[in-house]
MMTF fields as JSON, N, C-alpha, C and O atoms, coordinates in Angstrom:
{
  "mmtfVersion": "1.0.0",
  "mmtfProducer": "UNKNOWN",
  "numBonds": 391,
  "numAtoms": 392,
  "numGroups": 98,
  "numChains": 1,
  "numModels": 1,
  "chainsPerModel": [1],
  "groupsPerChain": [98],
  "chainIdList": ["A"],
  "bondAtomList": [4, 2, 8, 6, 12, 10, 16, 14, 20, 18, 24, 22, 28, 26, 32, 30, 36, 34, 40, 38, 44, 42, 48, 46, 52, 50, 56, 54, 60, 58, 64, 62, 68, 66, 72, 70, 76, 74, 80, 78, 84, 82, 88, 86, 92, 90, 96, 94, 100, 98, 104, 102, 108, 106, 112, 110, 116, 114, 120, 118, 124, 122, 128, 126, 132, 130, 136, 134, 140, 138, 144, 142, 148, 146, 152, 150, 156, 154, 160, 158, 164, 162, 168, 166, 172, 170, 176, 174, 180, 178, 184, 182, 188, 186, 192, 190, 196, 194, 200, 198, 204, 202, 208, 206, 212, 210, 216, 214, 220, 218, 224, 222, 228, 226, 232, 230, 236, 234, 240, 238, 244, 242, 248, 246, 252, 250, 256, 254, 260, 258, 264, 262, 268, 266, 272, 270, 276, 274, 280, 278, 284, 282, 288, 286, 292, 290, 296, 294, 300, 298, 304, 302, 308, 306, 312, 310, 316, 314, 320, 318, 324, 322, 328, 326, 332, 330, 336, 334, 340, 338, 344, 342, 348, 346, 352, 350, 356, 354, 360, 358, 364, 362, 368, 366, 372, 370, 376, 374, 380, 378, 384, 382, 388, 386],
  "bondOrderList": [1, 1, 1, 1, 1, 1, 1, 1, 1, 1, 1, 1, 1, 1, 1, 1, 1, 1, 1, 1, 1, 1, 1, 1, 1, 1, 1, 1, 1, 1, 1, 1, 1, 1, 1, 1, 1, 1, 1, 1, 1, 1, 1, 1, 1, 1, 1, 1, 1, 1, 1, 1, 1, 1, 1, 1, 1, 1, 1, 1, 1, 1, 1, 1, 1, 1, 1, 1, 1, 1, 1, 1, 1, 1, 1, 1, 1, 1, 1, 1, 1, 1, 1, 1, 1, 1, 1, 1, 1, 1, 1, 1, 1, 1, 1, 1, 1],
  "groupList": [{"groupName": "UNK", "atomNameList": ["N", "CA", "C", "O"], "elementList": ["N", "C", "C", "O"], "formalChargeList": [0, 0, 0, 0], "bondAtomList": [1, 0, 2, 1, 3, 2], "bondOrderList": [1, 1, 2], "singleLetterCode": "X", "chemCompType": "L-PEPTIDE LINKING"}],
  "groupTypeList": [0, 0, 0, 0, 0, 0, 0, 0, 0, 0, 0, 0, 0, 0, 0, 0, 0, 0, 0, 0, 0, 0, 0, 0, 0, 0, 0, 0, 0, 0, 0, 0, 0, 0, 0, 0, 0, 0, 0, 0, 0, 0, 0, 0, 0, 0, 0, 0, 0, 0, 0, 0, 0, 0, 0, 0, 0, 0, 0, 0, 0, 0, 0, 0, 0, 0, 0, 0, 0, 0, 0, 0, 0, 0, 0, 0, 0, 0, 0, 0, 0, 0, 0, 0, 0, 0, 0, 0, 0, 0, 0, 0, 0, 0, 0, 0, 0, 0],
  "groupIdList": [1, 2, 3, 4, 5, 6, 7, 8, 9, 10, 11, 12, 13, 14, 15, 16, 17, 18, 19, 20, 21, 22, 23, 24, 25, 26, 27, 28, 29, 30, 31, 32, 33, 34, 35, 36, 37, 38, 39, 40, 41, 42, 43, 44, 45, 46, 47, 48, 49, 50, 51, 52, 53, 54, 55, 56, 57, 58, 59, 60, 61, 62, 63, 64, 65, 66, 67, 68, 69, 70, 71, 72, 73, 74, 75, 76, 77, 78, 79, 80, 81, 82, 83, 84, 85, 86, 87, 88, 89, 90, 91, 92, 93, 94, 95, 96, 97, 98],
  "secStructList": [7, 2, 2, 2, 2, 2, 2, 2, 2, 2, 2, 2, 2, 2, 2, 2, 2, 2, 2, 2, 2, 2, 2, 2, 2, 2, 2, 2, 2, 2, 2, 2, 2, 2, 2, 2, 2, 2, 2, 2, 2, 2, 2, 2, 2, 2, 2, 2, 2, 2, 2, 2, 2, 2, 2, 2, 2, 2, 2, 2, 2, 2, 2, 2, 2, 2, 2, 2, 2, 2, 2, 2, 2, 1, 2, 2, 2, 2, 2, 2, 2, 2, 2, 2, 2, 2, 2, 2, 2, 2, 2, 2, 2, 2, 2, 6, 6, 7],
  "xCoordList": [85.379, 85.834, 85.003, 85.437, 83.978, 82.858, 83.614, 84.261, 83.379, 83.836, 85.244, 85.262, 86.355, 87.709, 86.772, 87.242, 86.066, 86.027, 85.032, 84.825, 84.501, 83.263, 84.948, 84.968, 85.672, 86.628, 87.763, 88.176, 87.996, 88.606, 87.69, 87.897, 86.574, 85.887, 85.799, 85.946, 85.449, 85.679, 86.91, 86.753, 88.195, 89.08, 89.61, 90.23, 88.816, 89.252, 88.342, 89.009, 87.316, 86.125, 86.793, 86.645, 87.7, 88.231, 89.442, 89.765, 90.249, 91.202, 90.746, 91.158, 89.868, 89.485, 88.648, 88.319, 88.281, 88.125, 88.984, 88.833, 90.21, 91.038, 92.098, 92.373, 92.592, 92.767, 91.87, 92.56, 90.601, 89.681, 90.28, 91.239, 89.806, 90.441, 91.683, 91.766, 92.667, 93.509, 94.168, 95.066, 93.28, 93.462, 92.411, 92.674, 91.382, 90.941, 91.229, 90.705, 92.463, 93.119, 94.655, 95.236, 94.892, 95.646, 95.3, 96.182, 94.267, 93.95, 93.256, 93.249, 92.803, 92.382, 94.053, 94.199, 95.059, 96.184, 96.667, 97.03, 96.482, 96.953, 96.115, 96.568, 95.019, 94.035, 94.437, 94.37, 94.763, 95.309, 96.337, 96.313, 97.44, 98.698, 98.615, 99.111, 97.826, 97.575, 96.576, 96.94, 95.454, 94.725, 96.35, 96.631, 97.151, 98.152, 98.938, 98.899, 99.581, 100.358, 99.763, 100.342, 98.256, 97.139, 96.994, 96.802, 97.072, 97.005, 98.336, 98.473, 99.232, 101.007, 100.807, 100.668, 100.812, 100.744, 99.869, 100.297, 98.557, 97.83, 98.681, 99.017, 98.753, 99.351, 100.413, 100.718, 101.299, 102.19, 102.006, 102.921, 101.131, 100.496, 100.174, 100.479, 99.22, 98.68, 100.054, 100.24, 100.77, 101.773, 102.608, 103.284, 102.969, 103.44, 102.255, 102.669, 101.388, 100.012, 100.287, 100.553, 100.351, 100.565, 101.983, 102.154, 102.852, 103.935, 103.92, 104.402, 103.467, 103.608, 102.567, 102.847, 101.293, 100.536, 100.98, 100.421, 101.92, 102.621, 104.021, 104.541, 104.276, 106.067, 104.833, 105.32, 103.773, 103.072, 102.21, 102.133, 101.716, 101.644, 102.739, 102.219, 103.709, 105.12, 105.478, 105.582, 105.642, 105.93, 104.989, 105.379, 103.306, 103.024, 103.015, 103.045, 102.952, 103.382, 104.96, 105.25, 105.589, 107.008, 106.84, 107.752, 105.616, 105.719, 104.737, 105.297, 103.597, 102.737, 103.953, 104.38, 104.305, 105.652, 106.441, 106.22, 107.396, 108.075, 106.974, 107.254, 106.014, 105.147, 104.474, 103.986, 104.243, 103.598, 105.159, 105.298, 106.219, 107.528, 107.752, 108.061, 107.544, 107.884, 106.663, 106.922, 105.666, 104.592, 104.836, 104.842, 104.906, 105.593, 106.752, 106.918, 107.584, 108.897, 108.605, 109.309, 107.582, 107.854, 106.367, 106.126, 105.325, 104.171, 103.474, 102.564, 104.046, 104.131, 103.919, 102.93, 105.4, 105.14, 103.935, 102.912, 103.926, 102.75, 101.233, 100.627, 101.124, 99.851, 99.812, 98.989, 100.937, 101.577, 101.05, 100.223, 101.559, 101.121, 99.903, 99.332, 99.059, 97.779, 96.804, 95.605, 97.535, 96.525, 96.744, 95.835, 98.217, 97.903, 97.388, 97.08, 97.433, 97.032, 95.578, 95.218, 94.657, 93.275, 93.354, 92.421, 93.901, 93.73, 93.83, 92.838, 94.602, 94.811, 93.64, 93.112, 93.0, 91.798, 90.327, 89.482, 90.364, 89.58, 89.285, 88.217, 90.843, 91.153, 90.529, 89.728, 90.965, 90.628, 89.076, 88.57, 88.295, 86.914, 86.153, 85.169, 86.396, 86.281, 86.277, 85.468, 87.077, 87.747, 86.835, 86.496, 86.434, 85.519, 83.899, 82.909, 83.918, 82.424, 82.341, 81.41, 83.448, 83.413, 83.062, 83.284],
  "yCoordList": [68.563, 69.046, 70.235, 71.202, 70.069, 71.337, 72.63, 73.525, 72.471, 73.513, 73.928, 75.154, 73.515, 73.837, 74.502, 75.587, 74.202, 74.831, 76.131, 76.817, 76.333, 76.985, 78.206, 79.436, 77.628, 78.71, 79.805, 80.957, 78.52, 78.8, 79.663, 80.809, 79.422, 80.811, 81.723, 82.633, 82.048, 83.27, 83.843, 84.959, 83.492, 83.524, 84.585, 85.641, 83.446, 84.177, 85.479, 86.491, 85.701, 86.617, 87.707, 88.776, 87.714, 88.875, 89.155, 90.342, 88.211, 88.472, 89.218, 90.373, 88.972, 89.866, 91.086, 91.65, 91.549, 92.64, 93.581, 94.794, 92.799, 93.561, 94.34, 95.54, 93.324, 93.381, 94.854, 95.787, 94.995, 95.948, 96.917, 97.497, 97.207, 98.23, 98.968, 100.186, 98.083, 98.333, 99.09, 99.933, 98.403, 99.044, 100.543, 101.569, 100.267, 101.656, 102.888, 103.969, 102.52, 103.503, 104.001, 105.086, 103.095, 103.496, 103.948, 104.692, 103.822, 104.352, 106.124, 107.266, 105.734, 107.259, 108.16, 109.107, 107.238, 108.126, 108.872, 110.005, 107.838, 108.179, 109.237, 109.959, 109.239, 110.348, 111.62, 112.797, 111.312, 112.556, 113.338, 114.529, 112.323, 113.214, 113.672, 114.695, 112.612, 113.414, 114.842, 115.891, 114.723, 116.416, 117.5, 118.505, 117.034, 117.93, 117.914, 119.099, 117.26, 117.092, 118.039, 118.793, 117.815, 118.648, 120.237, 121.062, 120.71, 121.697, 122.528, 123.463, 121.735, 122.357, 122.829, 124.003, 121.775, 122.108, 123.176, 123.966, 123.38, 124.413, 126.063, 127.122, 125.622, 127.175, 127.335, 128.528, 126.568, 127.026, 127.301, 127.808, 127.009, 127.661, 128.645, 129.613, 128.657, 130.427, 131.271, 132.351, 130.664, 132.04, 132.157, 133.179, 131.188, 131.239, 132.163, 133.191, 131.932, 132.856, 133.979, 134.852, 134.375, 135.721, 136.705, 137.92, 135.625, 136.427, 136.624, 137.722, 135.827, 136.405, 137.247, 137.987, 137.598, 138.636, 139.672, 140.69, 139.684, 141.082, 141.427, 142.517, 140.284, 140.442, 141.36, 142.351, 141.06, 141.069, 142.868, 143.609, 142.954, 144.296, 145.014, 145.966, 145.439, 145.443, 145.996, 147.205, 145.277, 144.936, 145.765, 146.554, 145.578, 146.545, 148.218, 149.057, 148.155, 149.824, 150.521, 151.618, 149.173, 150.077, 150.071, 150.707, 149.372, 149.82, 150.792, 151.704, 151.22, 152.171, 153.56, 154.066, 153.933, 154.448, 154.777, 155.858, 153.851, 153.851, 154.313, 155.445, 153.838, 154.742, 155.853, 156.489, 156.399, 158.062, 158.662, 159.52, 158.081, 159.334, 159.61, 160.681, 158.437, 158.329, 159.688, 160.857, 159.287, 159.877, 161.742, 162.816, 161.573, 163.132, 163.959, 165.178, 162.897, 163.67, 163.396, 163.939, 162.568, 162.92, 162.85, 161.652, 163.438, 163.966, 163.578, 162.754, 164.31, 164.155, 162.565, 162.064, 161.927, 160.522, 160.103, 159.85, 160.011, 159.58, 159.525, 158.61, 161.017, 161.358, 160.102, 159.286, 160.416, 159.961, 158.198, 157.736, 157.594, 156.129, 156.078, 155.217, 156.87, 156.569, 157.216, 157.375, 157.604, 157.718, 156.935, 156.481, 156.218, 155.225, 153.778, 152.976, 153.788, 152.65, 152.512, 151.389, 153.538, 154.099, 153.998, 153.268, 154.291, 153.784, 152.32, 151.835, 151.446, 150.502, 149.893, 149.074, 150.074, 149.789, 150.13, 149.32, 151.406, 151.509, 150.615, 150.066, 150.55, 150.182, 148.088, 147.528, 147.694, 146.447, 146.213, 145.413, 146.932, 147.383, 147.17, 146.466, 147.721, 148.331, 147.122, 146.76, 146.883, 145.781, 144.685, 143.994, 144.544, 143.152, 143.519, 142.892, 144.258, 145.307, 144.341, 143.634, 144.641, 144.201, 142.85, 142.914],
  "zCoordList": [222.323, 221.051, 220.593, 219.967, 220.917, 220.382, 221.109, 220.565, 222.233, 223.052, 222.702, 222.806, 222.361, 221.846, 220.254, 219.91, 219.699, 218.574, 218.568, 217.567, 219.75, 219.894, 220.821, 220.778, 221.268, 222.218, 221.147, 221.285, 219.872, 218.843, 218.556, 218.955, 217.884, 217.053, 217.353, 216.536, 218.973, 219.887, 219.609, 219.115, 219.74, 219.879, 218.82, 218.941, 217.071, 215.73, 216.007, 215.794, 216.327, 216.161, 216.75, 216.157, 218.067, 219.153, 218.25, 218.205, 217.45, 216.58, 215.801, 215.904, 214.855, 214.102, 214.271, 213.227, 215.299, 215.913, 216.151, 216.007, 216.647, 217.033, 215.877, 215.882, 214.916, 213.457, 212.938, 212.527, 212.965, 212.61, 213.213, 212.704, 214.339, 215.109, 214.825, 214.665, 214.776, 214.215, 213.236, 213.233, 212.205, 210.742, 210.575, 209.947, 211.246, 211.6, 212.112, 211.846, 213.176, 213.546, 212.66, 212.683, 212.129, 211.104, 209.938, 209.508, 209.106, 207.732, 208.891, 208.433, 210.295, 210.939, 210.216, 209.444, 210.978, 211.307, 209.401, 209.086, 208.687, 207.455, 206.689, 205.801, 207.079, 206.44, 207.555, 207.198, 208.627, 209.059, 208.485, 208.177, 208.361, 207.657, 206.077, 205.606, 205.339, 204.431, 204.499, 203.968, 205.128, 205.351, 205.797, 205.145, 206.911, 206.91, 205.506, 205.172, 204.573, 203.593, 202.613, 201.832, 202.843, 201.723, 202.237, 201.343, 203.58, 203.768, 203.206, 202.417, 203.989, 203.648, 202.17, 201.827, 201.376, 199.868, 199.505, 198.664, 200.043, 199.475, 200.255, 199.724, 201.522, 201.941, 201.371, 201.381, 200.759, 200.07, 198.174, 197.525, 197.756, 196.356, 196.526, 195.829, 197.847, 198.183, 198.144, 197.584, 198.726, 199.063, 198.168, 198.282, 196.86, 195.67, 194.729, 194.193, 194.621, 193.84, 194.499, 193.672, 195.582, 196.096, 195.877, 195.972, 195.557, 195.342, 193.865, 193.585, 192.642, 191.474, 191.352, 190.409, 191.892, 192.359, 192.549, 192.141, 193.111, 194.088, 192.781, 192.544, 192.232, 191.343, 189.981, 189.436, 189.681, 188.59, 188.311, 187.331, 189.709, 189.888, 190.228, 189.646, 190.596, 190.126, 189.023, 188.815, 188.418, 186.832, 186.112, 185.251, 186.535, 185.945, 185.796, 184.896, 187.336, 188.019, 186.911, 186.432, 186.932, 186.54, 185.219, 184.69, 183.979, 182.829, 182.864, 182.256, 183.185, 183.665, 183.554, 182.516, 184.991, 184.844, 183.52, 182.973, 182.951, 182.018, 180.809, 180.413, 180.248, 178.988, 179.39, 178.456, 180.75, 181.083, 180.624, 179.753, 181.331, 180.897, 179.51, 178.987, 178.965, 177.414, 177.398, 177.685, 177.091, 177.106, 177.676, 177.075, 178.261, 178.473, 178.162, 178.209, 177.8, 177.196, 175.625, 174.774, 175.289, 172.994, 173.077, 172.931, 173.22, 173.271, 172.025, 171.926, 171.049, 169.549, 168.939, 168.404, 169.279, 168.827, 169.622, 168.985, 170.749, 171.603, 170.343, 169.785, 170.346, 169.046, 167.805, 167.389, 167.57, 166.158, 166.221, 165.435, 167.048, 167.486, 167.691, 167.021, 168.59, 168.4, 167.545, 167.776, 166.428, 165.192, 164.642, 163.947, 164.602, 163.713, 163.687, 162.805, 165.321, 165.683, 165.275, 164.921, 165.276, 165.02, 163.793, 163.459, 162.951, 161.125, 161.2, 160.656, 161.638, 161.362, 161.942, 161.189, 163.217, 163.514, 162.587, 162.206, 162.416, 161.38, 160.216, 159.945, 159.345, 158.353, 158.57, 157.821, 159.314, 159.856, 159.891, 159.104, 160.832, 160.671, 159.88, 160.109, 158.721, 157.481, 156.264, 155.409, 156.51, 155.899, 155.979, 155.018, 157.213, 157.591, 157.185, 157.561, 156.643, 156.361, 154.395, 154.01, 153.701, 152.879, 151.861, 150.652]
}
């Protein structure tokens, strides 16, 4: 009887080894696919960040653009706006002095 229980414990001990193993190579496999799941996702933010990067300078080039023409075809208003923008700065300034 000893020996049936001494063959049993072996038995559970190689079971549960193997059980280990097991689960070791699976939580391996699952931390693998997530590092891939985690990469995918980041290279694809990068390349979303890069495109409103690129839509953003863009956008700015073509208002850049659009206020030099203004800017060259009414010269005058051009002046006109930034004096007054400069009073109102002043005036603000000034104001906080008080």
């Amino acid at each position: 009887m000893a020996d049936n229980m001494a063959d049993m414990g072996a038995r559970m001990g190689e079971r549960a080894d193997e059980m280990k193993n097991q689960a070791s190579t699976a939580v391996s496999e699952y931390a693998g696919k997530a590092k891939e799941y985690a990469s995918q996702y980041a290279d694809k933010a990068k390349e979303y960040a890069q495109q409103g990067y690129d839509m953003s300078a863009e956008k700015s080039k073509q208002l850049r653009d659009t206020t030099q023409g203004y800017i060259e075809e009414n010269p005058w208003y051009a002046i006109g706006i930034a004096l007054g923008v400069g009073v109102l700065v002043g005036l603000v300034l000034r104001g906080s002095r008080d």
